[in-house]
VOKOL-714459 format. One line per field, with one value per residue: residue number from 1; chain; x, y, z of N, C-alpha, C, CB in turn. Coordinates in steps of 0.2 Angstrom, whole numbers. Glycine has a CB too. Layout:
BEGIN
resi NUM,...
chain A,...
n.c1 X,...
n.c2 Y,...
n.c3 Z,...
ca.c1 X,...
ca.c2 Y,...
ca.c3 Z,...
c.c1 X,...
c.c2 Y,...
c.c3 Z,...
cb.c1 X,...
cb.c2 Y,...
cb.c3 Z,...
END
This chain:
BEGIN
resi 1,2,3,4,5,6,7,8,9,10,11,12,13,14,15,16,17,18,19,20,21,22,23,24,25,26,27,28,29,30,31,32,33,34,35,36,37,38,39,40,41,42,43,44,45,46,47,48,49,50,51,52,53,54,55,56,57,58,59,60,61,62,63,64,65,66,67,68,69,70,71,72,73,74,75,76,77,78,79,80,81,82,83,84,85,86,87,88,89,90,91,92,93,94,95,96,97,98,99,100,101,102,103,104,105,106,107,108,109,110,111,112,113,114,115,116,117,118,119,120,121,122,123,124,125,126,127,128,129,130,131,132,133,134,135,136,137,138,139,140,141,142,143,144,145,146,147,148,149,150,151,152,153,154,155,156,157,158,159,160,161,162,163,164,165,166,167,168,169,170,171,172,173,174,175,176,177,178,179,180,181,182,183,184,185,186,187,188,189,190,191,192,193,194,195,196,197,198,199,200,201,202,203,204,205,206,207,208,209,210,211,212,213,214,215,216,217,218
chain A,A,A,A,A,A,A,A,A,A,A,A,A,A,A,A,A,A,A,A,A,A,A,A,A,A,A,A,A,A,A,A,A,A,A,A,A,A,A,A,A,A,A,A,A,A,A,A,A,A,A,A,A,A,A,A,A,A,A,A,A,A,A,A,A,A,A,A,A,A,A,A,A,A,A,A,A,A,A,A,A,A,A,A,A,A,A,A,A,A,A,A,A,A,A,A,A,A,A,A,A,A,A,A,A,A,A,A,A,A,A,A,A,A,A,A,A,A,A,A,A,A,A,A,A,A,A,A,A,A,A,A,A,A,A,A,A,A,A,A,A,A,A,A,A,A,A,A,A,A,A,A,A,A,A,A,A,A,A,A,A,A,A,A,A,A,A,A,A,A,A,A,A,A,A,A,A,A,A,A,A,A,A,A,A,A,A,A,A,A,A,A,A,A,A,A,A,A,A,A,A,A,A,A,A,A,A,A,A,A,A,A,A,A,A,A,A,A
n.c1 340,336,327,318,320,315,315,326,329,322,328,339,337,331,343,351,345,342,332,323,324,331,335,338,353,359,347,332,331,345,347,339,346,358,353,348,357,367,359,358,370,370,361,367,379,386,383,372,357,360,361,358,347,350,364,370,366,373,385,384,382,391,398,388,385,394,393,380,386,395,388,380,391,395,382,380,391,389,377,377,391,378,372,380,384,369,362,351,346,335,339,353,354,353,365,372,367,367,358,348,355,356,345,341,349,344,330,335,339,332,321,333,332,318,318,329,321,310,315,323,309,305,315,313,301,304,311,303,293,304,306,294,294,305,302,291,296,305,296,289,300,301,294,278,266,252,246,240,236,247,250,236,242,254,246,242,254,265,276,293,307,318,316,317,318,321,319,305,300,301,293,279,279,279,266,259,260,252,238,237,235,222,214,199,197,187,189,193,205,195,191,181,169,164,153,149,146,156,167,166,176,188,182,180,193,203,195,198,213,213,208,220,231,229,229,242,249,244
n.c2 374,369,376,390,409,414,404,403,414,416,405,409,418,413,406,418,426,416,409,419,423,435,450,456,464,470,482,477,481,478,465,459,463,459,443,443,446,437,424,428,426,410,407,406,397,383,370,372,366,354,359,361,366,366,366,376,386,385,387,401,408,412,422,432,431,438,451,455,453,463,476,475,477,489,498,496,501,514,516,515,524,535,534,537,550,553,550,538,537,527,515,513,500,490,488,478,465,454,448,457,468,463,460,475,482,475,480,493,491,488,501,508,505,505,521,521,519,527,538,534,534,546,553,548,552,568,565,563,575,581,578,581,594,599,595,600,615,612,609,621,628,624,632,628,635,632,630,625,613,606,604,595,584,578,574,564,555,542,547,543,542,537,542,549,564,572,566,562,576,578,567,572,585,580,577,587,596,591,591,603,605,598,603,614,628,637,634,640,641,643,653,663,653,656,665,657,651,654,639,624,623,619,611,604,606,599,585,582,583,569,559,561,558,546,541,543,534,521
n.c3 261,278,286,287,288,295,307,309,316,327,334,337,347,356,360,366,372,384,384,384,399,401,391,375,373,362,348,342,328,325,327,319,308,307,307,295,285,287,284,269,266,270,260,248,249,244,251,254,256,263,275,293,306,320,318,313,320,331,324,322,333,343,339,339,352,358,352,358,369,371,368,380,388,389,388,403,407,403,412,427,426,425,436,446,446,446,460,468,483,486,479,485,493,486,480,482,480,468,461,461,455,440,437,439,428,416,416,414,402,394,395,389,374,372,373,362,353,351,347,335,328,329,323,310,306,304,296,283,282,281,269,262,263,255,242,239,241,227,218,217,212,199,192,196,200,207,222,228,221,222,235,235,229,238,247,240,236,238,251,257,270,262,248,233,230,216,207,208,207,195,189,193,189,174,176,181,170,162,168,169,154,153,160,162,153,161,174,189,200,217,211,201,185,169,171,181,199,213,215,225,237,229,223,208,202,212,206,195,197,206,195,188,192,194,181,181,190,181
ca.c1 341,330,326,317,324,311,314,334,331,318,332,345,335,330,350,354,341,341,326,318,326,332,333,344,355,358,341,328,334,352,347,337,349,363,353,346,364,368,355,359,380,369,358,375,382,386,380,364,353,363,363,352,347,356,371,371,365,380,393,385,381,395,400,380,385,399,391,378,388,399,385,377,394,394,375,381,395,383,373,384,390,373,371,385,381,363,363,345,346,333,345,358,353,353,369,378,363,370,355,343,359,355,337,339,353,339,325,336,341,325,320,336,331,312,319,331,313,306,322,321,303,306,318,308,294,306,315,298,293,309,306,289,296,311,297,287,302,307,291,290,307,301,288,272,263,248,248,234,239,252,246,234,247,257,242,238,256,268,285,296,313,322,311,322,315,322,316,299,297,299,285,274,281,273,257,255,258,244,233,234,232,216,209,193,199,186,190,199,203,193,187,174,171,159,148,147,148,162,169,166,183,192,182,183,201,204,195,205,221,212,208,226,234,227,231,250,249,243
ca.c2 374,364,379,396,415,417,401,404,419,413,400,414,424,409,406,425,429,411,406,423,425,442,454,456,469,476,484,474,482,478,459,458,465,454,438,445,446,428,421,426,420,403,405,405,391,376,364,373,359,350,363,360,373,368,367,385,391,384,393,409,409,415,429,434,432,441,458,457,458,470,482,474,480,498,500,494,506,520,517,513,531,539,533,539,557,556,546,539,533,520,509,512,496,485,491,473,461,454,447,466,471,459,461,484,479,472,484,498,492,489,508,513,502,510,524,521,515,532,543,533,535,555,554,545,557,572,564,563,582,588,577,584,601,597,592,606,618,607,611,629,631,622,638,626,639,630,627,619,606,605,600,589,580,578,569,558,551,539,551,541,545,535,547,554,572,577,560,563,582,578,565,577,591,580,577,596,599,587,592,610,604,596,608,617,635,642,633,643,637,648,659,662,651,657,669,652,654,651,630,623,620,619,604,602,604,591,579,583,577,560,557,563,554,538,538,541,525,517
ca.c3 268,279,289,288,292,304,311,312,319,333,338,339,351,360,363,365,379,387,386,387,404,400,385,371,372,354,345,336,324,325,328,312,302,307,305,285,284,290,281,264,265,270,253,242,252,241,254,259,257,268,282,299,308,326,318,309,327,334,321,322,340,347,338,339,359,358,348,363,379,371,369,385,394,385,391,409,410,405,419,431,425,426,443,450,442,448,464,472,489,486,476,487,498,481,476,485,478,462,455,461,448,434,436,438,422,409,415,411,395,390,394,384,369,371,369,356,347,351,344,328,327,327,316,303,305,303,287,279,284,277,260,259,261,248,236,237,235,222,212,215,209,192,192,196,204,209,229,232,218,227,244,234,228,242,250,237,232,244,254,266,271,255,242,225,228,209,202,207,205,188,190,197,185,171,179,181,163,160,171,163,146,152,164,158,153,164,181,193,209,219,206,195,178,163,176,188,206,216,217,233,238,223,220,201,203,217,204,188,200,208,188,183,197,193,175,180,193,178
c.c1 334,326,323,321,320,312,323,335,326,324,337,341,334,337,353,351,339,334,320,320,330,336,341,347,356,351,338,331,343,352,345,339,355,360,349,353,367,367,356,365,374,365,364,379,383,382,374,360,353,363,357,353,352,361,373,370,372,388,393,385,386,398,392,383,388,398,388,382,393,395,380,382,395,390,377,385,391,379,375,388,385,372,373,384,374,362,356,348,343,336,351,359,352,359,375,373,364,363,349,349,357,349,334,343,348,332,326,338,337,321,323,332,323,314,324,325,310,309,322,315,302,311,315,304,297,311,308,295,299,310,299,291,301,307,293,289,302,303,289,294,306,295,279,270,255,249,243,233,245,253,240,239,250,252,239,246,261,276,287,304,319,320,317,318,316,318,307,294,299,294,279,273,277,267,255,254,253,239,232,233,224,212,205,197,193,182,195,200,202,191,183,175,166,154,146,148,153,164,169,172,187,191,180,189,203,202,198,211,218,212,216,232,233,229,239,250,249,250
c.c2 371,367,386,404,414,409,401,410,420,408,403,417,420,408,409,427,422,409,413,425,433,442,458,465,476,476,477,474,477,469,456,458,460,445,438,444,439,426,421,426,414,402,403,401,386,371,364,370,355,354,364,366,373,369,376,387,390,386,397,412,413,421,434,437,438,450,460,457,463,478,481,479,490,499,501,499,512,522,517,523,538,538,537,547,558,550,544,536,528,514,509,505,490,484,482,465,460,452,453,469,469,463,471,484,480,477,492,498,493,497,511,510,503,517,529,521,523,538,539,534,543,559,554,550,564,570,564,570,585,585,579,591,603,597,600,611,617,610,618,628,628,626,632,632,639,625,622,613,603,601,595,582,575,573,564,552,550,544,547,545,544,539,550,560,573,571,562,571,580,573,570,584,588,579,584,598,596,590,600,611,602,601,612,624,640,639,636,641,644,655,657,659,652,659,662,654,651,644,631,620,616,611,601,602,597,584,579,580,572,560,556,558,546,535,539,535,521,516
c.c3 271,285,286,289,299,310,313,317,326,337,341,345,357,365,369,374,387,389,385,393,406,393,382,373,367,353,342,331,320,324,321,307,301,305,299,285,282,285,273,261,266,263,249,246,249,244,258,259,261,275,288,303,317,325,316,316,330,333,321,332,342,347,338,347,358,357,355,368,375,371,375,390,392,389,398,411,409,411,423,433,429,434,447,450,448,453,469,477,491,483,479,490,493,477,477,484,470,457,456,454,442,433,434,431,416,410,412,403,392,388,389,376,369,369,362,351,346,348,337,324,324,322,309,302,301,296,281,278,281,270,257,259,259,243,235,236,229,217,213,211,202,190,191,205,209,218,231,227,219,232,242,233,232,246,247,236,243,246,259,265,262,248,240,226,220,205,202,206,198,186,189,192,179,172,179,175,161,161,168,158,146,156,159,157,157,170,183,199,214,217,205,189,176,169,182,195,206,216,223,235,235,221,213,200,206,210,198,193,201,200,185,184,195,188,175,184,186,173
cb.c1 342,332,331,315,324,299,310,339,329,311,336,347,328,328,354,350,332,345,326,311,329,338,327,341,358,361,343,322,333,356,344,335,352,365,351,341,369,364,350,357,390,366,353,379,380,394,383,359,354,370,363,353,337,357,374,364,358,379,396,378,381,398,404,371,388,402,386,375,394,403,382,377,402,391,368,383,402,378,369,391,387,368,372,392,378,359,370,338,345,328,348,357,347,348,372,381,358,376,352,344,366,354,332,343,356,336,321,343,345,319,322,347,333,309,318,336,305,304,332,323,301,309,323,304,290,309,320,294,292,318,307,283,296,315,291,283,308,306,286,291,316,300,289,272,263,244,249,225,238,253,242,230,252,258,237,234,261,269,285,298,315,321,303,321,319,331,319,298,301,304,284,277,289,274,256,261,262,243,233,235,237,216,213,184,200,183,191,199,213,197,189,169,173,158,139,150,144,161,176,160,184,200,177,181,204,196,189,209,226,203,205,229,231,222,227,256,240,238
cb.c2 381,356,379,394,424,419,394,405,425,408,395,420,429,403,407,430,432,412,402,419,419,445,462,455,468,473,490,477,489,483,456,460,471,454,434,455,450,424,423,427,422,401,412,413,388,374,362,376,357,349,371,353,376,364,362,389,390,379,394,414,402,412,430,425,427,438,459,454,452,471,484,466,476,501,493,488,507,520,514,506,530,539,527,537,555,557,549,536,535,520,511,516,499,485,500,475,462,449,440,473,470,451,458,491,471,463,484,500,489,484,510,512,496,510,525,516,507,534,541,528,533,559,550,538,559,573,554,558,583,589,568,583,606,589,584,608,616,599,606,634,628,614,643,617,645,626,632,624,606,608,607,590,585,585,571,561,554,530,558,529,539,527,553,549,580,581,551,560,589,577,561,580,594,578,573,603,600,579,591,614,596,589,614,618,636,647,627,648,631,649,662,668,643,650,671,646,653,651,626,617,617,623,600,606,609,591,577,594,579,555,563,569,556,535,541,546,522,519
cb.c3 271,281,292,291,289,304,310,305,313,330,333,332,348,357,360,356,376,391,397,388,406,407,389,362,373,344,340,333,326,332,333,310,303,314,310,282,290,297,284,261,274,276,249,239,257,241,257,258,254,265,279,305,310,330,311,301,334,334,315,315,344,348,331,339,364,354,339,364,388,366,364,386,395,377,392,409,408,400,421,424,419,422,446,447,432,441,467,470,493,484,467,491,504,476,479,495,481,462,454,472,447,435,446,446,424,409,422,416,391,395,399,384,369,377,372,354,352,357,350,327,333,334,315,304,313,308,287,282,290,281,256,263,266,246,239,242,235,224,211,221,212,191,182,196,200,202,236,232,210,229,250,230,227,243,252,227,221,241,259,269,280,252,244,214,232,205,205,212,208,184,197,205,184,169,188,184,158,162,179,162,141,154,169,163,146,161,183,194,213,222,200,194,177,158,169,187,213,221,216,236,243,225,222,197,208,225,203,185,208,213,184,185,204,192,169,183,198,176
END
């Protein structure tokens, strides 16, 4: 192709918003996805090579349009909706100026589409928090009774939302048995070893995991 994604997908948006002159309707999200989609039906094209970018805008264009005003007019009746519901008397007196509508139209969607961003945002955070507290289950219930190699753990290795909890409790479940094949027999986390004082916050431990940890990366 004699084109880019990001530059198919800059052309698209140029179209879509006219210039810039007002704001997509579907999500970020939702546009990106569609033109990743697009883009590799055009990789497996017999005549990709052959393929210019104005033309490809101009075959998907319309059904691009098309996805947006339908969730343009959705949006639109929602507000429209909520107005009605919740009724200011300052917008009354803009209610028969078509382009104060356009212009109150795109500042509203922009708001909803902020906080769609902020609702997915809280999700995410909450899908991550409920695979760190899967995981940490997870390896109690495989009798690893050490919490505070636990909760190091936990800060050392990568959690998002897509995380195999059972695939990587057994990661971790072997790393634990390592780490207590190698531990000193008289480190305790928070005890005493061979008449010594106290560890300073279970830092001979802590460094047995980075050590342990690194040689499973490896």
């Amino acid at each position: 192709m004699k084109f880019t994604k990001e530059q198919f997908s800059e052309a698209l948006k140029v179209k879509l918003t006219n210039n810039g002159k007002k704001n997509l309707a579907m999500s970020e999200r939702s546009f990106n996805g569609k033109v990743e989609r697009i883009y590799k039906r055009l990789e497996k094209a017999s005549d990709k090579d052959e393929l210019e970018l104005d033309d490809v805008v101009a075959d998907y264009l319309d059904d691009l349009q098309e996805d947006d005003n339908n969730i343009r007019n959705d949006n639109s009746k929602f507000i429209k909706e909520w107005e009605k519901n919740h009724p200011n008397k300052d917008d009354r007196s803009n209610n028969k100026d078509d382009k104060g509508d356009e212009s109150k139209l795109d500042k509203l969607l922009k708001e909803l589409q902020d906080l769609k961003s902020e609702r997915e945002e809280e999700k995410k955070v909450k899908a991550i928090s409920d695979k760190r507290n899967q995981l940490k289950l997870s390896l109690k219930g495989k009798e690893v009774k050490n919490e505070d190699w636990i909760n190091d753990q936990l800060e050392l290795i990568h959690i998002d939302s897509e995380t195999d909890v059972d695939a990587l409790t057994e990661r971790l479940l072997k790393s634990y048995n390592k780490f207590n094949a190698n531990t000193p027999p008289d480190i305790t986390p928070g005890g005493t070893g061979s008449g010594k004082e106290k560890t300073d916050d279970f830092a001979d431990v802590v460094a047995v995991v980075k050590k342990q940890s690194h040689r499973e990366e490896k």
